[in-house]
KOLDREN-899417 format. One line per 3 residues: number of its first residue (from 0); their letters; for each residue x, y, z of C-alpha. Coordinates in steps of 0.05 Angstrom, whole numbers, padded with zeros to 5 digits, always signed. Layout:
BEGIN
NUM = a = X,Y,Z ~ ...
This chain:
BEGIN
0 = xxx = +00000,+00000,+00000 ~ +00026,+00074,-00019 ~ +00040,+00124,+00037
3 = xxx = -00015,+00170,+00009 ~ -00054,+00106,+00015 ~ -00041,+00088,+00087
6 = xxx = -00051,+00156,+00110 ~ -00112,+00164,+00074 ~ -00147,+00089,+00114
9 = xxx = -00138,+00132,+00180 ~ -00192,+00190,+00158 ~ -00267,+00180,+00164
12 = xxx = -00282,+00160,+00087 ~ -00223,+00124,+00070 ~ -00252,+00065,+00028
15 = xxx = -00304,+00104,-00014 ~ -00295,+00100,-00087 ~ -00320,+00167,-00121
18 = xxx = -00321,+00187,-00194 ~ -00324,+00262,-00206 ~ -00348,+00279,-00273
21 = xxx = -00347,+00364,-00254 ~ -00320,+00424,-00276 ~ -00311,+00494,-00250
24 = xxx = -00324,+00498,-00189 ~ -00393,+00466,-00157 ~ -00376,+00397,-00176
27 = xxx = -00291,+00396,-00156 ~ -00311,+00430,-00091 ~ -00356,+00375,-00074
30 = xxx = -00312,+00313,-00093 ~ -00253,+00363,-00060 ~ -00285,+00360,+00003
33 = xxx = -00302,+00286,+00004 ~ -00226,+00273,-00018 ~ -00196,+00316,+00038
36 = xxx = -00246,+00264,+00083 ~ -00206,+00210,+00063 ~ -00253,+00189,+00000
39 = xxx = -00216,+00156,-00072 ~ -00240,+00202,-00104 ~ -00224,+00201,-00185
42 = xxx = -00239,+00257,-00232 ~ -00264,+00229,-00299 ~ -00242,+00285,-00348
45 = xxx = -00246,+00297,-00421 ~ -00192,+00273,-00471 ~ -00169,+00350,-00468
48 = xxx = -00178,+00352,-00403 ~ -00218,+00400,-00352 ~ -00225,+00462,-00388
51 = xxx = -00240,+00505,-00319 ~ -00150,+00479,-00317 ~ -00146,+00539,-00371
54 = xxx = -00195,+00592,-00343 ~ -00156,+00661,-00341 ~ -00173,+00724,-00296
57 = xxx = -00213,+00713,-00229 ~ -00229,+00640,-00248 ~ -00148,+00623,-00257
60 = xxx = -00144,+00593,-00188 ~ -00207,+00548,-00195 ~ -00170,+00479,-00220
63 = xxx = -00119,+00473,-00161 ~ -00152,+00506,-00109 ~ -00216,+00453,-00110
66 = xxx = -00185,+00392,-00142 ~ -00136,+00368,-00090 ~ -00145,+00297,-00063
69 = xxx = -00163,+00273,-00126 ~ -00130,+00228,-00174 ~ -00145,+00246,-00255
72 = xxx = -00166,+00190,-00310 ~ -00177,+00216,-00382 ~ -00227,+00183,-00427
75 = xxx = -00274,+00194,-00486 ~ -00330,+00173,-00462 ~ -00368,+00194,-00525
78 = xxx = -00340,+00135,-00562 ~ -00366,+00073,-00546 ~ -00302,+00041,-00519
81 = xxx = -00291,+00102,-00474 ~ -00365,+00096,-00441 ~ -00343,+00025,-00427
84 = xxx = -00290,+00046,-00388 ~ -00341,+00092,-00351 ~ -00386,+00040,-00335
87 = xxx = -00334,-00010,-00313 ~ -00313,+00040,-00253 ~ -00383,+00051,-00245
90 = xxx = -00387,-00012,-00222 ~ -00338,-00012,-00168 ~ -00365,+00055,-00145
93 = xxx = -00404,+00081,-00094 ~ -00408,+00152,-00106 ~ -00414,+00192,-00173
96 = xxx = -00416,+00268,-00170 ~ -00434,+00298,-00238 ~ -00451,+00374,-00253
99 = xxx = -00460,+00381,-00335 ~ -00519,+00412,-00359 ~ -00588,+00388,-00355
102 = xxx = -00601,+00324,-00391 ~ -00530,+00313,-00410 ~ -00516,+00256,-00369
105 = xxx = -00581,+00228,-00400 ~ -00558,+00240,-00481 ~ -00493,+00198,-00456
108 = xxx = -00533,+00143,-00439 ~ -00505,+00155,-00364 ~ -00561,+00181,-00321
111 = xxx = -00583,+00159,-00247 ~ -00634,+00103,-00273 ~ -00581,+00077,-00331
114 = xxx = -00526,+00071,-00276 ~ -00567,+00041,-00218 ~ -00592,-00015,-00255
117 = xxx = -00521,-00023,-00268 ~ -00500,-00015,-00198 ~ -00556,-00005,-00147
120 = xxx = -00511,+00016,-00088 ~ -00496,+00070,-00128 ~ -00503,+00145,-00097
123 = xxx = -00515,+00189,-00165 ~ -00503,+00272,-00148 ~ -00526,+00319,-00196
126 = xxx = -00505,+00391,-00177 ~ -00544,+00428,-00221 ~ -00582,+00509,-00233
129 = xxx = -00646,+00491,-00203 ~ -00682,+00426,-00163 ~ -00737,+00394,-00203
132 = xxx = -00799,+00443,-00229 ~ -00810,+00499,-00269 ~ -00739,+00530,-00274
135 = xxx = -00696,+00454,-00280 ~ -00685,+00460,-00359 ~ -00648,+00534,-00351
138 = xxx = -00576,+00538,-00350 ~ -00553,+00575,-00282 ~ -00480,+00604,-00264
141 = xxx = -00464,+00623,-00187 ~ -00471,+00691,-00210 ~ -00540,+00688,-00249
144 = xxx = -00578,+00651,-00181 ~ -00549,+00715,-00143 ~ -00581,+00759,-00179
147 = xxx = -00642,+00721,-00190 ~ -00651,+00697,-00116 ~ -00633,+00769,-00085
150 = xxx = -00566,+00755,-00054 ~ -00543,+00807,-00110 ~ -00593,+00858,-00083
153 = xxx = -00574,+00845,-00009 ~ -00499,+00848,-00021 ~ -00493,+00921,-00056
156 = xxx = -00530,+00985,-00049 ~ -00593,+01004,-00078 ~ -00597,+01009,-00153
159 = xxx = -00527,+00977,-00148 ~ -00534,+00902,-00144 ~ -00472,+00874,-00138
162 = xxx = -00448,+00795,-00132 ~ -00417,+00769,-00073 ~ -00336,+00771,-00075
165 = xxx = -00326,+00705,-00078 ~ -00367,+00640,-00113 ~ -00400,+00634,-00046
168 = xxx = -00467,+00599,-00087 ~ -00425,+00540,-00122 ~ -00384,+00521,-00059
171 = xxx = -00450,+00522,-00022 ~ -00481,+00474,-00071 ~ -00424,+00436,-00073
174 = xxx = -00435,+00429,+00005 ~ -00506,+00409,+00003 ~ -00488,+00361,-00051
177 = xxx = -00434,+00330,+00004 ~ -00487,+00327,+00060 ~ -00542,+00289,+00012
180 = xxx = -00481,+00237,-00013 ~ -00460,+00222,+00066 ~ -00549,+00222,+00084
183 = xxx = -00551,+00176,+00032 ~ -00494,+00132,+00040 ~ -00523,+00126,+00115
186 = xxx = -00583,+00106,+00084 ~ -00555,+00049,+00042 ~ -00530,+00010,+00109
189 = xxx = -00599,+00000,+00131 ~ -00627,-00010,+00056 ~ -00573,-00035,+00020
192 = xxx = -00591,+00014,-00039 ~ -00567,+00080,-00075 ~ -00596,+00139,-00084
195 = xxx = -00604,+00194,-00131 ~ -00589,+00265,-00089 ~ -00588,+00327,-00124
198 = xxx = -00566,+00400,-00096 ~ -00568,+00461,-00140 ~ -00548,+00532,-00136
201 = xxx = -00617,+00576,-00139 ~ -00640,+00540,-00072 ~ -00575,+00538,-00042
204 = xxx = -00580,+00620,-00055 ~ -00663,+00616,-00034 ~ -00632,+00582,+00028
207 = xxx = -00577,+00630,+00039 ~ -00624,+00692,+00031 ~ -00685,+00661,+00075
210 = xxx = -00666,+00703,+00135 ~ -00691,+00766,+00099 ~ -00746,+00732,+00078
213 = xxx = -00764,+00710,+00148 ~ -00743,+00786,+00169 ~ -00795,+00812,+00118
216 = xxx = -00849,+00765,+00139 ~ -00840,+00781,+00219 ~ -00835,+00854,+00200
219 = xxx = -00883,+00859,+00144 ~ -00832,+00909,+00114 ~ -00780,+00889,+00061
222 = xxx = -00706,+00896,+00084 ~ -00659,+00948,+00049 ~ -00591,+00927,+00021
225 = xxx = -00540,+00908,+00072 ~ -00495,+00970,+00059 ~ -00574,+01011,+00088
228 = xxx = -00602,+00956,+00135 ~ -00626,+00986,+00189 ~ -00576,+00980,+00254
231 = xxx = -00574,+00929,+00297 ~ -00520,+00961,+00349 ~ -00491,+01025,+00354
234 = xxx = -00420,+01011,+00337 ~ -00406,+00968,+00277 ~ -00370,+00993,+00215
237 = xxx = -00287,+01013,+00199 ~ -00259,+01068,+00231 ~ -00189,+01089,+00206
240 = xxx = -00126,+01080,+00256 ~ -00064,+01127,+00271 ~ -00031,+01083,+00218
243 = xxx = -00073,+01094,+00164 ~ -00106,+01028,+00169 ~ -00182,+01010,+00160
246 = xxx = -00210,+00968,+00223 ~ -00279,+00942,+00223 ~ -00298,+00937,+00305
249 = xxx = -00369,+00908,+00338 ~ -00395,+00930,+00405 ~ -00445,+00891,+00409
252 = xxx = -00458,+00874,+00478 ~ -00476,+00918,+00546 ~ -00407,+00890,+00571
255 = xxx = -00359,+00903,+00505 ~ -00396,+00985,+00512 ~ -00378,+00983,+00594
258 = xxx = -00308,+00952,+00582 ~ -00298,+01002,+00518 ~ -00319,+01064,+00559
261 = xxx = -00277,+01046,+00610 ~ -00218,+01031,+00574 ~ -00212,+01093,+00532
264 = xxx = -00234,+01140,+00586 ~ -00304,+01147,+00558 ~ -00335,+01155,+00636
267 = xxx = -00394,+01214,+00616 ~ -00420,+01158,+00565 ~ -00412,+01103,+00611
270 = xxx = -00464,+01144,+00664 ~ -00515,+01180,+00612 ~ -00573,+01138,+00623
273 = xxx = -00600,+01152,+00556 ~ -00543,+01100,+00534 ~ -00552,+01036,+00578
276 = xxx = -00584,+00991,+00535 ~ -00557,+00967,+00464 ~ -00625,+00988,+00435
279 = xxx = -00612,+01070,+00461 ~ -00541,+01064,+00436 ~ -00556,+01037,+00366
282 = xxx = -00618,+01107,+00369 ~ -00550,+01151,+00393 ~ -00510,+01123,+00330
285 = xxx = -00495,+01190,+00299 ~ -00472,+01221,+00364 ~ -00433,+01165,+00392
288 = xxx = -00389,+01137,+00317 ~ -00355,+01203,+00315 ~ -00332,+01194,+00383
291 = xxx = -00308,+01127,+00371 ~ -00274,+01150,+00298 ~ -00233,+01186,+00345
294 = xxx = -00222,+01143,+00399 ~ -00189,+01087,+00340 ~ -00154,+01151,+00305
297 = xxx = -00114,+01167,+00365 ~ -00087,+01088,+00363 ~ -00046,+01062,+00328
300 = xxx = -00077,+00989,+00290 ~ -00036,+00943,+00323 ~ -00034,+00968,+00392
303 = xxx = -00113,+00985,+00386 ~ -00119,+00913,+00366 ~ -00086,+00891,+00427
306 = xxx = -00132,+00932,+00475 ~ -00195,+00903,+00442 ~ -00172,+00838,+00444
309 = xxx = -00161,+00834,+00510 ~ -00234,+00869,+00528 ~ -00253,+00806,+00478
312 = xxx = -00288,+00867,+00426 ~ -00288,+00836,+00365 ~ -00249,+00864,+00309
315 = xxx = -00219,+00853,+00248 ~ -00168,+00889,+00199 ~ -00195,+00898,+00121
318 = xxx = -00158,+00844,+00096 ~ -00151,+00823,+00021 ~ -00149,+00750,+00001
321 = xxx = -00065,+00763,-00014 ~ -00062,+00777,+00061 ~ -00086,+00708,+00084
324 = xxx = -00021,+00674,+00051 ~ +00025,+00702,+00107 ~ -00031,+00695,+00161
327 = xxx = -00013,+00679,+00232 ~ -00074,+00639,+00251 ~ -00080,+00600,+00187
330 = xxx = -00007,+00577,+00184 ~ -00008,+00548,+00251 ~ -00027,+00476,+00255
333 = xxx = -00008,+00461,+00181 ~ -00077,+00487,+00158 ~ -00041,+00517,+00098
336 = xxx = -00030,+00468,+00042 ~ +00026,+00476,-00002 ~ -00010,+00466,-00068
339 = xxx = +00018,+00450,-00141 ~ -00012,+00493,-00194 ~ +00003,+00465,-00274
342 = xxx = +00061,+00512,-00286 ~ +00090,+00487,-00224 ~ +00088,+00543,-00178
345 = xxx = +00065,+00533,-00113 ~ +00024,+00560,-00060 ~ +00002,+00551,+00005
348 = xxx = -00080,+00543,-00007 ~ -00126,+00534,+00063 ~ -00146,+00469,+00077
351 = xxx = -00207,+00447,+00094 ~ -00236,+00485,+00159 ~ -00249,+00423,+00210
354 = xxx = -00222,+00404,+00270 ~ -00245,+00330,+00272 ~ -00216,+00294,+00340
357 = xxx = -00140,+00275,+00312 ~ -00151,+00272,+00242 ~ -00105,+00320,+00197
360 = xxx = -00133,+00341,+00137 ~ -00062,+00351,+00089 ~ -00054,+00340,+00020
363 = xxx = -00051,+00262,-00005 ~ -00042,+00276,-00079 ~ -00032,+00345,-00106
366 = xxx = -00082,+00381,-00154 ~ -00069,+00323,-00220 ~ -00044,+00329,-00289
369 = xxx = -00096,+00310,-00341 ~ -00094,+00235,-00340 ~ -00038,+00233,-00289
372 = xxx = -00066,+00169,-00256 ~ -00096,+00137,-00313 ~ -00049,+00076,-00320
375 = xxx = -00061,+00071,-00248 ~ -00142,+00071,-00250 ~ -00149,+00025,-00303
378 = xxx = -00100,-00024,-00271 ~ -00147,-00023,-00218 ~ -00211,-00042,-00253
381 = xxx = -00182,-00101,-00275 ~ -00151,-00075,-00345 ~ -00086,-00105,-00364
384 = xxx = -00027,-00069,-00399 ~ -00038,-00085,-00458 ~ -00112,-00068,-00455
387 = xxx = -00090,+00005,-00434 ~ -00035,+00016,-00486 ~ -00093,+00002,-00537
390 = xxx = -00134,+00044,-00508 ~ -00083,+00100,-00504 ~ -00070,+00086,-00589
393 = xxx = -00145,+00090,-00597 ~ -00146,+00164,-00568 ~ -00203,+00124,-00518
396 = xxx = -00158,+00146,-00459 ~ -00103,+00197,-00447 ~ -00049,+00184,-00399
399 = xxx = +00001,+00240,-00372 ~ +00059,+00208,-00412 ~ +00016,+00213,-00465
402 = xxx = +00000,+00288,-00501 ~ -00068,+00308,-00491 ~ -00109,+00319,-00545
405 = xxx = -00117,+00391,-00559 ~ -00197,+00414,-00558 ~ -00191,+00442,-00638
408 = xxx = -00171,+00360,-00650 ~ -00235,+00337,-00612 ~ -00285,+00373,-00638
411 = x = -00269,+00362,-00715
């Protein structure tokens, strides 16, 4: 047995077989997340390979930062001899995660009813733009279901709809598509049977935007935009330091006002009885954020930080995502993984955020190279050598010592 393979029997799913069939980023992060658990998880890419491996611009991280923990197999399965190779590791599997288009699986002759009367254990994901009804046929991006399920609304001002900074609606689909495969694998040790689960991202964003929906229907009135809800507590928004730096800082609580007051000198607020109660601060707002602007201007950011710390007020600095490389907190405990991206480079990429009793969560096999494990995979499912090598001539299956085939080639 391989190291990576010993190491990977001591985490929770060691011994699930997965297939990934996904792309971008709502199918990788969900076969990701079950790889980082332990899971064999194999991603079942085109001849070309993954395309989302040759996004540019925001989407140039995508490939290596969800497709860790995974090993890669290469195959055609548009020719007949490549969709026997698919159906042979569908056999030994017990999890496929798939997030094409809707009815593509189907055309291929590969959806949930062909593949569980092949194997009935079988646990078929679809991550897909919307859960069965009138929407199901549409094609959906992260960044359409924000707009059309209000999260774009929420997240920037009014008249100004603006998506959230990160693809917060595919990794939440991807999630919920991780929670239905484990509920259903539960399921199978009482029935002995698979089960088709589907997530997609419009009700993972309906889901992630019901609290103003439940905040409309207790109030009766429609909540504004985040950047003009209505305030909670008095203090809760960036000042600016000594420094120069932005701070964000929450006094929320009747004890983070008393031990704020009291550190900074602020004894005339800490008696006026018109600001006792959270409720008559957050009324006072306009009066009291200038005194606090200059309360955080007189301090310097880290020394400011300090003193709220230790009165436990939370806080944060405005960080950008380059920041968290060099992070304190996220570097200790080898929570940073030192990731392989194609050209080489590499990175240190968080890991997954558990803490699960003495379980480490590192890296068993690094982001793959289009058909890296091929050889391997087919070996496995009971191919022999020779089998594979005429495989590989047949263009069925591409292994990494073997040149992909460019995407011009496949589609003449």
């Amino acid at each position: 047995m391989a190291a990576e393979e010993q190491q990977a029997g001591q985490l929770p799913l060691s011994g699930l077989r997965v297939i990934e069939m996904g792309h971008t980023v709502m199918g990788p992060s969900c076969g990701m997340v079950l790889g980082d658990l332990g899971a064999n998880v194999i991603k079942l890419e085109p001849p070309e390979g993954d395309r989302t491996r040759h996004n540019v611009g925001f989407g140039a991280g995508m490939f290596p930062v969800f497709n860790r923990n995974k090993r890669s197999i290469a195959v055609d399965v548009k020719s007949a001899a490549g969709k026997t190779v698919l159906l042979r590791l569908v056999t030994q599997a017990d999890v496929l995660i798939e997030n094409f288009g809707y009815g593509t699986m189907e055309r291929l002759g590969c959806g949930y009813e062909a593949l569980a009367a092949l194997n009935p254990r079988l646990v078929y994901c679809s991550l897909k733009g919307f859960l069965s009804g009138p929407y199901e046929e549409r094609p959906a991006l992260d960044e359409v279901v924000q707009f059309m399920g209000g999260l774009a609304y929420m997240t920037g001002p009014t008249g100004r709809p603006l998506r959230a900074g990160a693809s917060v609606v595919d990794i939440t689909g991807g999630l919920f598509g991780v929670i239905g495969i484990l509920s259903a694998l539960r399921e199978r040790e009482h029935t002995g049977c698979g089960q088709a689960v589907k997530s997609a991202l419009f009700e993972s964003t309906a889901f992630l935007v019901a609290q103003h929906m439940g905040a409309q229907a207790a109030t009766g009135v429609a909540p504004p935009p985040m950047p003009e809800r209505k305030r909670a507590w008095a203090i809760y928004e960036i000042f600016n330091t000594a420094d120069e730096r932005d701070i964000f800082v929450a006094i929320t609580s009747d004890n983070h006002w008393r031990g704020f007051c009291r550190e900074f000198g602020l004894q005339d607020l800490l008696a006026d009885p018109a600001l006792q109660t959270n409720p008559q601060r957050a009324l006072a707002h306009d009066r009291l954020a200038p005194i606090v602007a200059g309360v955080v201007r007189a301090h310097p950011f880290h020394a400011l930080a300090a003193r709220l710390e230790a009165l436990k007020i939370p806080f944060a600095p405005v960080a950008k995502p380059g920041d968290l490389f060099d992070d304190p907190h996220l570097n200790h405990g080898n929570r940073m993984l030192e990731t392989r991206f194609a050209n080489d480079v590499r990175a240190k990429l968080p890991g997954l955020p558990l803490e699960m009793g003495k379980h480490g969560f590192d890296i068993r096999f690094q982001p793959p190279r289009t058909g890296e494990h091929t050889r391997a995979i087919l070996a496995e499912a009971g191919y022999t050598a020779s089998q594979v090598n005429e495989l590989i001539a047949q263009r069925v299956v591409v292994a990494a010592d073997e040149p992909a085939l460019p995407p011009a080639a496949r589609e003449r």
